[in-house]
C-alpha positions in Angstrom: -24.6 10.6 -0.9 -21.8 11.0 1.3 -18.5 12.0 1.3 -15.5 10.0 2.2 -12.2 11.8 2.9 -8.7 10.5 1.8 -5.9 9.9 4.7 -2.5 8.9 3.7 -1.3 5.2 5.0 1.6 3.3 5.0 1.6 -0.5 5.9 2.8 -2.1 9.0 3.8 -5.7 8.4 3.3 -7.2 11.8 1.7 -6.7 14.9 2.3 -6.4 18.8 3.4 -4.2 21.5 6.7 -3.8 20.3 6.2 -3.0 16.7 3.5 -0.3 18.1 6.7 1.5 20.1 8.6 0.7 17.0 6.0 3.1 14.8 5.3 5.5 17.6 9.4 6.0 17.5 9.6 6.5 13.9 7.1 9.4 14.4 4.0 7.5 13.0 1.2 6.4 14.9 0.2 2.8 14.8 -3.5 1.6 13.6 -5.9 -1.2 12.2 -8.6 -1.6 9.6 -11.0 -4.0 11.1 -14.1 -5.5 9.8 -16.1 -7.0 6.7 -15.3 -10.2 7.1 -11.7 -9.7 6.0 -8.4 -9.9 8.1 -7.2 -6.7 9.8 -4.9 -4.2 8.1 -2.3 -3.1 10.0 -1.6 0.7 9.6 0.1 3.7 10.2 -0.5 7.8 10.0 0.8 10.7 10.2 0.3 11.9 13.6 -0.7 15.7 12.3 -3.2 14.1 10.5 -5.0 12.3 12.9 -4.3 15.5 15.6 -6.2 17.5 12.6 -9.3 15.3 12.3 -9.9 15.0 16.4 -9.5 18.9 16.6 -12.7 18.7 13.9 -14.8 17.2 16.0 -17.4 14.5 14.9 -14.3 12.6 13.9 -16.2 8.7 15.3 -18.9 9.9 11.5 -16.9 10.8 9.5 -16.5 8.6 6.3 -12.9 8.4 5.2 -11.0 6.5 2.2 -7.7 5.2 3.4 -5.0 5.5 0.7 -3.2 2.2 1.5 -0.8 0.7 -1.1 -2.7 1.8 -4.4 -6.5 1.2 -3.0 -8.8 3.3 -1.3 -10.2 1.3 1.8 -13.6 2.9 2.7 -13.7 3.6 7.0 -14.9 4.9 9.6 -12.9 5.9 12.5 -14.1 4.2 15.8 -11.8 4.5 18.8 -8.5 6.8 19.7 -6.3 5.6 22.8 -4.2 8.4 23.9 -1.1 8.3 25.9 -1.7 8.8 30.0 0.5 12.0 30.3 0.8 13.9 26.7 -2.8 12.7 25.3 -1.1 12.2 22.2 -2.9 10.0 20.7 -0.9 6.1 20.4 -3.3 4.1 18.3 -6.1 4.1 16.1 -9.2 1.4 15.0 -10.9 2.1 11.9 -14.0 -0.1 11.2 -13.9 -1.5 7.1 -17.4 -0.4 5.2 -18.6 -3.2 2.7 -21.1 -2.8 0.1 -24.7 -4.5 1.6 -23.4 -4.9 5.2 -25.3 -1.8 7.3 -23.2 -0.1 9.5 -24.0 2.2 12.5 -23.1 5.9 11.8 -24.3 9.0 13.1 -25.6 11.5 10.7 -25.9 15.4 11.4 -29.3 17.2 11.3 -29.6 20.8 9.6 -32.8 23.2 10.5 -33.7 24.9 7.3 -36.0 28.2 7.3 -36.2 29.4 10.6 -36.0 32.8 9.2 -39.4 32.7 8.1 -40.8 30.4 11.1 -44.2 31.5 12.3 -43.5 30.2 15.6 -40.0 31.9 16.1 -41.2 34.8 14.8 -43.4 35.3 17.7 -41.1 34.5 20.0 -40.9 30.9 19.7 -37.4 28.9 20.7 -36.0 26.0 18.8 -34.6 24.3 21.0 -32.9 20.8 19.8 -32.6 17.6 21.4 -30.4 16.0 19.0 -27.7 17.5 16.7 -27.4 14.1 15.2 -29.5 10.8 14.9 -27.2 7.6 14.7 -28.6 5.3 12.0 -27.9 1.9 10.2 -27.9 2.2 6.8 -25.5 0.6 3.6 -22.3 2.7 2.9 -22.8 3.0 -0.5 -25.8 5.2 0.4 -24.6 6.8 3.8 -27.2 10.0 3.7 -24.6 13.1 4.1 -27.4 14.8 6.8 -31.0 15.3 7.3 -33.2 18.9 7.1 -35.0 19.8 8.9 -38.0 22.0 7.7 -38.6 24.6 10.0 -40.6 27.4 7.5 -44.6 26.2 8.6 -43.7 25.9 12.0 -45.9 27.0 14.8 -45.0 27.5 18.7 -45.4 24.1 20.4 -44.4 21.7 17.3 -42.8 19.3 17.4 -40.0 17.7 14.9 -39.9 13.8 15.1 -38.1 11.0 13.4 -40.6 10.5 10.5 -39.9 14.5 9.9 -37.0 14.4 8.7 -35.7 15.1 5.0 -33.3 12.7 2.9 -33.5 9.6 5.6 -33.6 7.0 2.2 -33.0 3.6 3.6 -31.3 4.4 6.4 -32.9 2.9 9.8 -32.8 4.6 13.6 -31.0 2.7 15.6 -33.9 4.1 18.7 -36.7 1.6 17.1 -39.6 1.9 19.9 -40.8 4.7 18.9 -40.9 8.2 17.0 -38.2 9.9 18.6 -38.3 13.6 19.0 -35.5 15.5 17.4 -36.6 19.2 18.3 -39.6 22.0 18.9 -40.8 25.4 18.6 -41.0 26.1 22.7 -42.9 28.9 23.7 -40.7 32.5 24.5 -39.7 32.5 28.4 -38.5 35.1 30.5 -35.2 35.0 32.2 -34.8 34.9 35.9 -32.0 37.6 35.5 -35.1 39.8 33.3 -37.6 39.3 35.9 -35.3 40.4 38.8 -34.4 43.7 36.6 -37.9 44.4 35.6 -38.7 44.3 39.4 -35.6 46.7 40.6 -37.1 48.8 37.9 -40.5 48.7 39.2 -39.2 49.4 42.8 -36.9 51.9 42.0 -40.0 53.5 40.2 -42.4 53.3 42.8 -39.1 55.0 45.4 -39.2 58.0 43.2 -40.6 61.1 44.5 -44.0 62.1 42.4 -43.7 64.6 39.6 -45.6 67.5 38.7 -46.5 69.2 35.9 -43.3 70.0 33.8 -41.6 67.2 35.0 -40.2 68.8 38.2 -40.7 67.1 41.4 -43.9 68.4 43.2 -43.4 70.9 46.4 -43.5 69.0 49.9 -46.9 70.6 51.3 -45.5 73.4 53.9 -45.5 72.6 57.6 -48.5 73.9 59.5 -47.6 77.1 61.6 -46.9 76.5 65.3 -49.4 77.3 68.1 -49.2 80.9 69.6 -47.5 79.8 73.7 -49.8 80.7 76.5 -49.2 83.5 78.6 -48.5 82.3 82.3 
């Protein structure tokens, strides 16, 4: 199961461009709670809080509970506008979560045992093509990530969609087919480790040959010049 986190909320009775600059003056930043087939909630935050969750990043999956007035509102945050010059940020949206009505959340994949990989311990890179998969699922069973099982892994494998661990009844959003999320890739060697293993290799074949002892072997002495004939 997921975790929600609790922001602070105070309510805004009405809405409009002028009650917005109203909030934003009072040193509060304006928002909504939209969604579930019930009206919007008008809003306002503490601006350090809202600067603290974008500096987290992953801040558009992240499950939060809105303290609003003695009840916890269960949301996700879906859109920031930010002001043109200071990008401080002037509104917020949140999206209401209701029991039995799927909503579209992406959920972060962790690679377990790659310590003891068969694959990467030959050489093998993981390389990842998605950090997260974005999935519809209920809220009340929001899966808090997926794992990954790395441990009897081979170079070449590859980890799809049906791979994954803890997915419950949550759905991928891609539905035409089994997605890939990473795989083992064989070892490569770096352009900049090919260019030094051939300076070595030139510099190498420069050298002068050594002889026994490790001392440079005597240049082969000049042949004697040809006695001058008499005139």
């Amino acid at each position: 199961m997921a975790n929600f986190e609790t922001i602070e909320a105070e309510s805004r009775s009405r809405a409009g461009k002028g009650v917005a600059r109203a909030t934003r003056r009072a040193g509060k930043v304006p928002a909504v709670i939209y969604g579930a087939k019930q009206e919007p909630s008008l809003i306002a935050l503490d601006p350090r809080v809202v600067m603290r969750e974008l500096k987290r990043g992953g801040w558009r999956s992240r499950l939060y509970e809105i303290a609003l007035d003695g009840q916890n509102i269960r949301a996700l945050m879906r859109d920031v506008q930010f002001h043109p010059v200071t990008d401080a940020p002037e509104h917020v949206d949140f999206q209401r979560l209701a029991s039995g009505e799927r909503v579209r959340v992406g959920v972060h994949v962790v690679f377990l045992n790659e310590g003891i990989s068969p694959g990467i311990k030959r050489g093998g890179v993981l390389n990842v093509v998605r950090h997260t998969v974005e999935v519809a699922c209920d809220p009340d069973n929001i899966p808090e990530k997926f794992e990954v099982d790395l441990g009897p892994l081979e170079i070449n494998d590859t980890i799809r969609w049906h791979n994954l661990i803890g997915v419950g009844d949550a759905r991928p959003v891609i539905t035409d087919r089994d997605f890939v999320i990473a795989t083992i890739a064989a070892p490569t060697v770096s352009a900049e480790q090919l260019a030094e293993d051939a300076a070595k290799a030139a510099a190498a074949a420069a050298a002068p040959a050594k002889g026994k002892g490790g001392k440079a072997a005597p240049k082969a002495a000049a042949a004697p010049a040809a006695p001058a004939k008499k005139k």
